[in-house]
C-alpha positions in Angstrom: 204.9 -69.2 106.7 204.8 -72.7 106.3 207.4 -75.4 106.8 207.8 -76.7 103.2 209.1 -73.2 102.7 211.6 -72.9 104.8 212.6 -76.1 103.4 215.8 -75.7 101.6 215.5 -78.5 99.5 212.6 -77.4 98.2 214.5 -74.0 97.3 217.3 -75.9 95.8 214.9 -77.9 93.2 213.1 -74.8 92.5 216.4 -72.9 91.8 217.4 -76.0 89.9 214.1 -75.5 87.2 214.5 -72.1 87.3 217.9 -72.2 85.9 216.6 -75.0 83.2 214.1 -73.0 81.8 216.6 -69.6 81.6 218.3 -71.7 79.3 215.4 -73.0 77.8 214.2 -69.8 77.1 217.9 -68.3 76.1 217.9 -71.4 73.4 214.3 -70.4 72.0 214.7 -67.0 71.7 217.6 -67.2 69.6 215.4 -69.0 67.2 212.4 -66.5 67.4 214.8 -63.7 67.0 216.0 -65.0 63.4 212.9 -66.7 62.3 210.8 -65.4 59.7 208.5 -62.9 60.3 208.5 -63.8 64.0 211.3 -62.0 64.6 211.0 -59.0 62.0 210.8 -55.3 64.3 207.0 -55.6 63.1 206.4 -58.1 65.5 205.5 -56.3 68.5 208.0 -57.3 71.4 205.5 -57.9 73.8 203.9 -60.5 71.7 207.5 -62.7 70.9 208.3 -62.4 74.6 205.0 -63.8 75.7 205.2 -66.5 72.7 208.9 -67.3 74.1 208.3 -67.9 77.9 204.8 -69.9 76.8 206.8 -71.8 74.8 209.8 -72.1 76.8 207.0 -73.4 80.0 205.2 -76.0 77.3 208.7 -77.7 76.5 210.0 -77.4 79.2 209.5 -80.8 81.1 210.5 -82.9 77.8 214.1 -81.3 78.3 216.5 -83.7 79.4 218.2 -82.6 83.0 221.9 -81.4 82.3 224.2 -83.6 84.2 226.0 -80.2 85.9 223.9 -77.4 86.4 225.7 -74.0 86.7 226.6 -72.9 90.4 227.3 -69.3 89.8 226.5 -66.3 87.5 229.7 -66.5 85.3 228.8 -70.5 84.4 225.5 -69.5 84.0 225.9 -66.7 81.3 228.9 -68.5 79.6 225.7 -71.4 79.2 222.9 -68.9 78.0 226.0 -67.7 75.3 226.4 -70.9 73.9 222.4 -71.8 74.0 221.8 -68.5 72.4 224.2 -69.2 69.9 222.5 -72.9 68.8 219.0 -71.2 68.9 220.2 -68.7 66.1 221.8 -71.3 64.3 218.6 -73.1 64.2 216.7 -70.0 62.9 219.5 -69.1 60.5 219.0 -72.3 58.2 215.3 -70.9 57.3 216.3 -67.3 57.3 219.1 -67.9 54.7 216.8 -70.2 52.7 214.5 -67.1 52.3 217.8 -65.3 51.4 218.6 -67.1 48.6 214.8 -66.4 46.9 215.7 -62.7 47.8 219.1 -63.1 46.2 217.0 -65.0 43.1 214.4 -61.8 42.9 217.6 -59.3 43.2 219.4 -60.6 39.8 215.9 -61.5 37.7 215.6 -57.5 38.6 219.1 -56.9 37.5 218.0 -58.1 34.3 214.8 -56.8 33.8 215.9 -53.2 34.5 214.1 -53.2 38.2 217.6 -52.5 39.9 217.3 -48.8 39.1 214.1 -49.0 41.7 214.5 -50.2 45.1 212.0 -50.5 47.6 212.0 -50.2 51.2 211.3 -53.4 53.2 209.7 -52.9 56.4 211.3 -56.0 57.8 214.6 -55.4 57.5 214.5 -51.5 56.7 216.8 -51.8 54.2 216.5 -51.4 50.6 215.4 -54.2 48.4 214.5 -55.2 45.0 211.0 -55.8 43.8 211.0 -59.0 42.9 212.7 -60.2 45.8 210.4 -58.4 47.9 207.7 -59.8 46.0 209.0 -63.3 46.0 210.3 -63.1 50.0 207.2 -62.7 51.1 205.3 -65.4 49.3 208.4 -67.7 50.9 207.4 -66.5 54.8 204.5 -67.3 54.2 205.4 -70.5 53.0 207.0 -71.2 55.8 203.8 -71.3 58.1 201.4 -72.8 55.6 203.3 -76.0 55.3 204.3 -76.4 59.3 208.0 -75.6 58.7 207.4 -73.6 62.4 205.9 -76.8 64.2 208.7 -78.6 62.4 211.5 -76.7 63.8 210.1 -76.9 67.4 210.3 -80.7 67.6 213.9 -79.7 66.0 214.5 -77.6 68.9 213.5 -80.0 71.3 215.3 -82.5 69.2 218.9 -80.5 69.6 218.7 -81.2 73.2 219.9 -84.8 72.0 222.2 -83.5 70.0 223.7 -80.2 71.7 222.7 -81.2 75.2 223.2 -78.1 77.9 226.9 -77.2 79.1 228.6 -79.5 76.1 229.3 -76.1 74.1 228.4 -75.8 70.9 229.1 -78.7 68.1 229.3 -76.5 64.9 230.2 -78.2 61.7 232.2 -75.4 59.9 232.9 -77.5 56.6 228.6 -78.5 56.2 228.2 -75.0 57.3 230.1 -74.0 54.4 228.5 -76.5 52.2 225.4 -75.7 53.2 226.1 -71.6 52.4 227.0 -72.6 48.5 224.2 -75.1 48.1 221.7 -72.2 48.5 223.1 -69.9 46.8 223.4 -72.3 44.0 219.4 -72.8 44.7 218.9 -69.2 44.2 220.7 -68.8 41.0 218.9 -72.0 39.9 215.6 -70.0 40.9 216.9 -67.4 38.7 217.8 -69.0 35.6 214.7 -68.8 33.9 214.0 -65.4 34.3 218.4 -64.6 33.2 218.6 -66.5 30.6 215.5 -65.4 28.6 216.6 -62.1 29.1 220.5 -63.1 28.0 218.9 -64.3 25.0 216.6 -61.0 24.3 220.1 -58.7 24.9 221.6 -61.1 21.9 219.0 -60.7 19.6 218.9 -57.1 20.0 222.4 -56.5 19.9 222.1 -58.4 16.7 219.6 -56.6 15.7 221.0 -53.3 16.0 224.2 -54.5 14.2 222.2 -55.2 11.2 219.3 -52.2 11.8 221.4 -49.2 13.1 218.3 -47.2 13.3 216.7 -49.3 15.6 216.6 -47.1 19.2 217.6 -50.1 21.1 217.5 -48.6 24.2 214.1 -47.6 24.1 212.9 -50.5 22.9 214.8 -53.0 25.2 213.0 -51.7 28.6 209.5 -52.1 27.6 210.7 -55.9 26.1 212.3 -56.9 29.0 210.2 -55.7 31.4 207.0 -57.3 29.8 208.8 -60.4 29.0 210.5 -60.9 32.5 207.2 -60.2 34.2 205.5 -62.8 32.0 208.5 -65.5 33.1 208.0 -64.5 36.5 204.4 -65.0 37.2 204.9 -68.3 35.8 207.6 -69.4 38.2 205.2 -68.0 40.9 202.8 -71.0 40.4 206.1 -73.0 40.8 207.0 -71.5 44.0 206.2 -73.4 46.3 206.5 -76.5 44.7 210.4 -75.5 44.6 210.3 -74.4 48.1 208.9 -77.4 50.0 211.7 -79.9 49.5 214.0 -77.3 51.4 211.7 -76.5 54.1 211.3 -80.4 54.7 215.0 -80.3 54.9 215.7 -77.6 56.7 214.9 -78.7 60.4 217.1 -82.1 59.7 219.9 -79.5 58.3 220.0 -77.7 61.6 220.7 -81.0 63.4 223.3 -82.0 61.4 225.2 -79.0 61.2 225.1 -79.7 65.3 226.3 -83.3 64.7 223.5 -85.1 64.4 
């Protein structure tokens, strides 16, 4: 064995890197374990562990040093909770945009008749509607096609400025808030189109009927709002992603700021 070794200053900076890229890791994977697609159960575990402790190594030696780095085991997890808990935060911002298109596909199917059918999404194995399911997975991959993923890496590395290590965790509960009801006024504004066509069908067949009792209303209202929604829907499809970009731009500087930045 050699002397350098045996040297226990050389043990001492080793343990010290060690313990910065735990928490480097800890702070990454709660981003891959709320991000799109990379952290659905059909992304095989070995392959987002690997993808974590590669990327966890790459960033590692842009990390700012934390000025006290914990001594024991009870410091140290008490720090991998609160990195954990800014990595999901960072993930959460993208997964909730996503959210509110699903929310968006589940009330255009409310009108158009799809609620009675559900569908089973493999990503979350729960049930879902078929336009959201439809319109979900246009949006994830969205979210690789115009960089969002590079863009919330640099964000990542970013929160280190703004969340550095051992400071805890800066949450702004009131933009978090804000942030909540500005999506899910995005989603109804996604659906609007789609509910309001449909609003005005139901009127002009309940009119309709009032005046032609023999109409069979109910028979002829599927078909019409099926065809008609569908039609309003593949429109808005070319529109997608024009819709979706401004978020996705904003979504890494969103993250930051709901960290105080």
């Amino acid at each position: 064995m050699t002397p350098t070794l045996l040297n226990s200053g050389v043990w001492a900076f080793t343990g010290a890197k060690v313990v910065l890229w735990v928490l480097v890791l800890t702070r990454l994977t709660g981003l891959l374990a709320v991000f799109p697609i990379l952290g659905s159960e059909q992304m095989p575990l070995q392959l987002r562990a690997a993808l974590a402790v590669l990327l966890s190594t790459v960033i590692l030696p842009v990390i700012p040093v934390p000025k006290v780095v914990p001594a024991g085991l009870p410091e140290l997890v008490g720090y991998m909770v609160c990195e954990l808990a800014i990595g999901i935060l960072l993930g959460t911002v993208v997964s909730w945009i996503l959210e509110a298109v699903a929310f968006a596909g589940g009330m255009m199917d409310m009108q158009m008749g799809f609620s009675f059918v559900q569908l089973l999404d493999p990503a979350t194995s729960q049930n879902t509607s078929i336009s959201g399911s439809l319109m979900l997975q246009m949006a994830a991959l969205l979210v690789f096609v115009t960089g969002l993923h590079h863009q919330l890496i640099l964000a990542l590395v970013d929160s280190y400025r703004v969340a550095p290590m051992g400071q805890g965790m800066p949450l702004q509960a009131m933009g978090l808030v804000a942030l909540i009801g500005r999506l899910m006024a995005k989603g109804f504004q996604l659906a609007f189109p789609v509910v309001a066509v449909l609003f005005l069908l139901d009127l002009v067949l309940g009119i309709s009927g009032k005046f032609m009792p023999q109409l069979q209303l109910l028979q002829l209202s599927f078909p019409l709002k099926i065809s008609l929604g569908m039609t309003i829907l593949g429109l808005m499809l070319r529109e997608l992603a024009p819709w979706l970009e401004p978020l996705f731009e904003s979504a890494p500087r969103l993250t930051l700021k709901l960290l105080g930045g």
